[in-house]
ZADO-1210 file (C-alpha; in nm, 4 decimals, padded with zeros to 6 digits):
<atoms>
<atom x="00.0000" y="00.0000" z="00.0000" code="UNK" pos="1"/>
<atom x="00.3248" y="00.2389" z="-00.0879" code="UNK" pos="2"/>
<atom x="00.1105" y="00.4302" z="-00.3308" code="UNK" pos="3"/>
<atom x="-00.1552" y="00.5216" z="-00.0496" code="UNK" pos="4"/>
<atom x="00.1088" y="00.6772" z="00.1392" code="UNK" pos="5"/>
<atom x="00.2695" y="00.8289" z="-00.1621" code="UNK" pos="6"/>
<atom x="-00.0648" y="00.9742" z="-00.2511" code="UNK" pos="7"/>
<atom x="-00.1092" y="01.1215" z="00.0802" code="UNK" pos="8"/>
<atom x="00.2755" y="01.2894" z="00.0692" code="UNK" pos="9"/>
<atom x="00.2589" y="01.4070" z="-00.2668" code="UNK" pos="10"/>
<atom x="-00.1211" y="01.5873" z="-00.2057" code="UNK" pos="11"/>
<atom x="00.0059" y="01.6871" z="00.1524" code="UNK" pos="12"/>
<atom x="-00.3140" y="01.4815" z="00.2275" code="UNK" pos="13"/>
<atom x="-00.3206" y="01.3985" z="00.6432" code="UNK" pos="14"/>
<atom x="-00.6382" y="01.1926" z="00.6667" code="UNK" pos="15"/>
<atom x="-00.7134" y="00.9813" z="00.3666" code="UNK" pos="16"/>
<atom x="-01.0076" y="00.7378" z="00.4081" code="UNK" pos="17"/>
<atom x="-01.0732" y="00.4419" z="00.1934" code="UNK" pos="18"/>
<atom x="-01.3306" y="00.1580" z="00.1526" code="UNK" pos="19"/>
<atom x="-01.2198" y="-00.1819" z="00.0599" code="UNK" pos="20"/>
<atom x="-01.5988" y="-00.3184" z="-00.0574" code="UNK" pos="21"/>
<atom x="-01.5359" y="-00.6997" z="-00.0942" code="UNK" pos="22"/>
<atom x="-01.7303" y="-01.0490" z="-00.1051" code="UNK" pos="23"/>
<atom x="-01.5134" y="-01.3210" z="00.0719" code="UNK" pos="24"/>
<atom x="-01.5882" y="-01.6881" z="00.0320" code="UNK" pos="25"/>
<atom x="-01.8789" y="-01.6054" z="-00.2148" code="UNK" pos="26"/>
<atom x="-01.9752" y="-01.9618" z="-00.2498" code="UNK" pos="27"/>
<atom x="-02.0575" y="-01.9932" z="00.0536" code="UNK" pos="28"/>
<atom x="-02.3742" y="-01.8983" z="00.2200" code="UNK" pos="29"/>
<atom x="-02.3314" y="-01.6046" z="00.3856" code="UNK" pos="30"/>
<atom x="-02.4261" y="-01.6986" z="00.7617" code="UNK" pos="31"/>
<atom x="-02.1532" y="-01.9731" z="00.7498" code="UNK" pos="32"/>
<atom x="-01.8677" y="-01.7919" z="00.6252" code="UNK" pos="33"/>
<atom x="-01.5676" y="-01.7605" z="00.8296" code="UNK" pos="34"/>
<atom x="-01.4914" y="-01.3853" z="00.9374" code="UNK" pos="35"/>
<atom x="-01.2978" y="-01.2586" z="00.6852" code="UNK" pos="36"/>
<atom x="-00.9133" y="-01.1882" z="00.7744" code="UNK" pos="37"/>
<atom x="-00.9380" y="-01.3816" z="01.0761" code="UNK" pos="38"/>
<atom x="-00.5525" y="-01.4864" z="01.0123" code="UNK" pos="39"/>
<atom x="-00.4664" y="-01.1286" z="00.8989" code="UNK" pos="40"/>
<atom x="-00.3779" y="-00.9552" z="01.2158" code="UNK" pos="41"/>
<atom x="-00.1432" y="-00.7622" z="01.0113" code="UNK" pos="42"/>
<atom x="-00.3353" y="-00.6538" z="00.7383" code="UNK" pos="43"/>
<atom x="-00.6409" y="-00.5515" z="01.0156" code="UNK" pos="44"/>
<atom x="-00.4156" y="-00.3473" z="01.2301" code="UNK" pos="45"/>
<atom x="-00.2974" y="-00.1508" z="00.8677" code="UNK" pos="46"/>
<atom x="-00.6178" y="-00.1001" z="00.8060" code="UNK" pos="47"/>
<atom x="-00.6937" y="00.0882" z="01.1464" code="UNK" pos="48"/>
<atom x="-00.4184" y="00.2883" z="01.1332" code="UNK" pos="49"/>
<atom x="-00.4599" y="00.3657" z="00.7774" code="UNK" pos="50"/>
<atom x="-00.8013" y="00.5084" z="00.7664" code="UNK" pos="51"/>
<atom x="-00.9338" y="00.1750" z="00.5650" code="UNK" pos="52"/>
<atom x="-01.2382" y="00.0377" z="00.6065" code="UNK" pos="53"/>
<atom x="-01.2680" y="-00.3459" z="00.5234" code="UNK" pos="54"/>
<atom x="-01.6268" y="-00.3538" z="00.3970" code="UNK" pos="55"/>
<atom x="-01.7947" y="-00.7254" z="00.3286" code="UNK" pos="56"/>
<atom x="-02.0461" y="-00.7230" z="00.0921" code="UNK" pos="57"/>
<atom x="-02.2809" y="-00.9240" z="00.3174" code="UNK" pos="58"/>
<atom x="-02.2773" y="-00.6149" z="00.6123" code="UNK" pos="59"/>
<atom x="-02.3372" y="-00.3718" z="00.3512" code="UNK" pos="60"/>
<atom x="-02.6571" y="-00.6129" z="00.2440" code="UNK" pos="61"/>
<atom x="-02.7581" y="-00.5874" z="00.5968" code="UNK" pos="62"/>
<atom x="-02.7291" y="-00.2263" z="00.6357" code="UNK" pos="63"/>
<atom x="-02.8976" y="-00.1311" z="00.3491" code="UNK" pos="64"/>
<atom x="-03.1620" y="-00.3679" z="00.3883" code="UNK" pos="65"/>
<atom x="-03.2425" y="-00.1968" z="00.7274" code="UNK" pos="66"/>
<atom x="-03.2414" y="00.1706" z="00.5634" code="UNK" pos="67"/>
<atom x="-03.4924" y="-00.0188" z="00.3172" code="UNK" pos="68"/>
<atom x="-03.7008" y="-00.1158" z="00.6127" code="UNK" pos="69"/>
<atom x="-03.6470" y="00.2530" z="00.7551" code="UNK" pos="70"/>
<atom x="-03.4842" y="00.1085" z="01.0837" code="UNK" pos="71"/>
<atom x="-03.1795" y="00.2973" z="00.9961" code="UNK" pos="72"/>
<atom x="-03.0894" y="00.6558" z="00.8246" code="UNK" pos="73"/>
<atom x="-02.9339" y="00.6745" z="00.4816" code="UNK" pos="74"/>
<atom x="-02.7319" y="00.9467" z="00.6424" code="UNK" pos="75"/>
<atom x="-02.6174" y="00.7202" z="00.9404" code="UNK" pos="76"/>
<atom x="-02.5556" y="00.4538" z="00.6983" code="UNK" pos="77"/>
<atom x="-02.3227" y="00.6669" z="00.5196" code="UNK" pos="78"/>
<atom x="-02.1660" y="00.8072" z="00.8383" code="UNK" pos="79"/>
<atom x="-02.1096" y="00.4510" z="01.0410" code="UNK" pos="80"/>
<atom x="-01.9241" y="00.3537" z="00.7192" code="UNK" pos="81"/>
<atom x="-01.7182" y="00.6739" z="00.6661" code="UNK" pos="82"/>
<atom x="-01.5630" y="00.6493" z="01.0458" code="UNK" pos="83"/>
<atom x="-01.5180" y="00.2828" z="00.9849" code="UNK" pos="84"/>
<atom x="-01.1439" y="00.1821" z="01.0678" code="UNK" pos="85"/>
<atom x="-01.0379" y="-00.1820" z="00.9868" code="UNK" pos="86"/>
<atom x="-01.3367" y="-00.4372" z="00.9990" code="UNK" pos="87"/>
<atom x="-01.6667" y="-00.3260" z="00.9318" code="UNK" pos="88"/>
<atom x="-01.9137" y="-00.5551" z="01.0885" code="UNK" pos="89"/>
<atom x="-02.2574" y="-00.4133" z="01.0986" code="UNK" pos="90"/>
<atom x="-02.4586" y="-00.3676" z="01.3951" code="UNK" pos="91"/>
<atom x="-02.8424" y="-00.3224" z="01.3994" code="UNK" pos="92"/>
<atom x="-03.0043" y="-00.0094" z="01.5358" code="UNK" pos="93"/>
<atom x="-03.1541" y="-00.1059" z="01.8435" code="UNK" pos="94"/>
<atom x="-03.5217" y="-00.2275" z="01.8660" code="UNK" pos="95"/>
<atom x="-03.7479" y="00.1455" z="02.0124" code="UNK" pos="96"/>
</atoms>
């Protein structure tokens, strides 16, 4: 990830966030998949530090599927996932 950082010296840029949007072990159904990275400690704690945000399809399915439903905000939706550092795992609004 040498051009991230290069990016962010060149552009004098001190905050860059990213989204990594991926769909791990795709052929399996999506309630038995293994959490993804789970042998990555490395690549995780980059990710934190970096500003990254490791996206799986599946929680974005489940997050948008609740701002469907109107049990969550597009606008919190969008927010949760911009201050997302590392592993994105998706947590439901809370039943009022």
């Amino acid at each position: 990830n040498a051009h991230i950082r290069e990016f962010e010296v060149v552009k004098g840029i001190t905050r860059l966030n990213s989204i990594l949007i991926f769909n791990h072990e795709r052929r399996i159904e999506p309630e038995n998949r293994a959490e993804p990275f789970l042998g990555d400690s490395d690549l995780i704690e980059y990710c934190e530090k970096s500003n990254i945000c490791l996206l799986p399809v599946y929680e974005l399915f489940k997050m948008a599927r609740d701002v469907r439903e109107g049990l969550l905000s597009a606008g919190d939706a969008r927010d949760t996932i911009k201050n997302c550092k590392g592993m994105f795992i998706y947590e439901p609004p809370e039943n009022n």
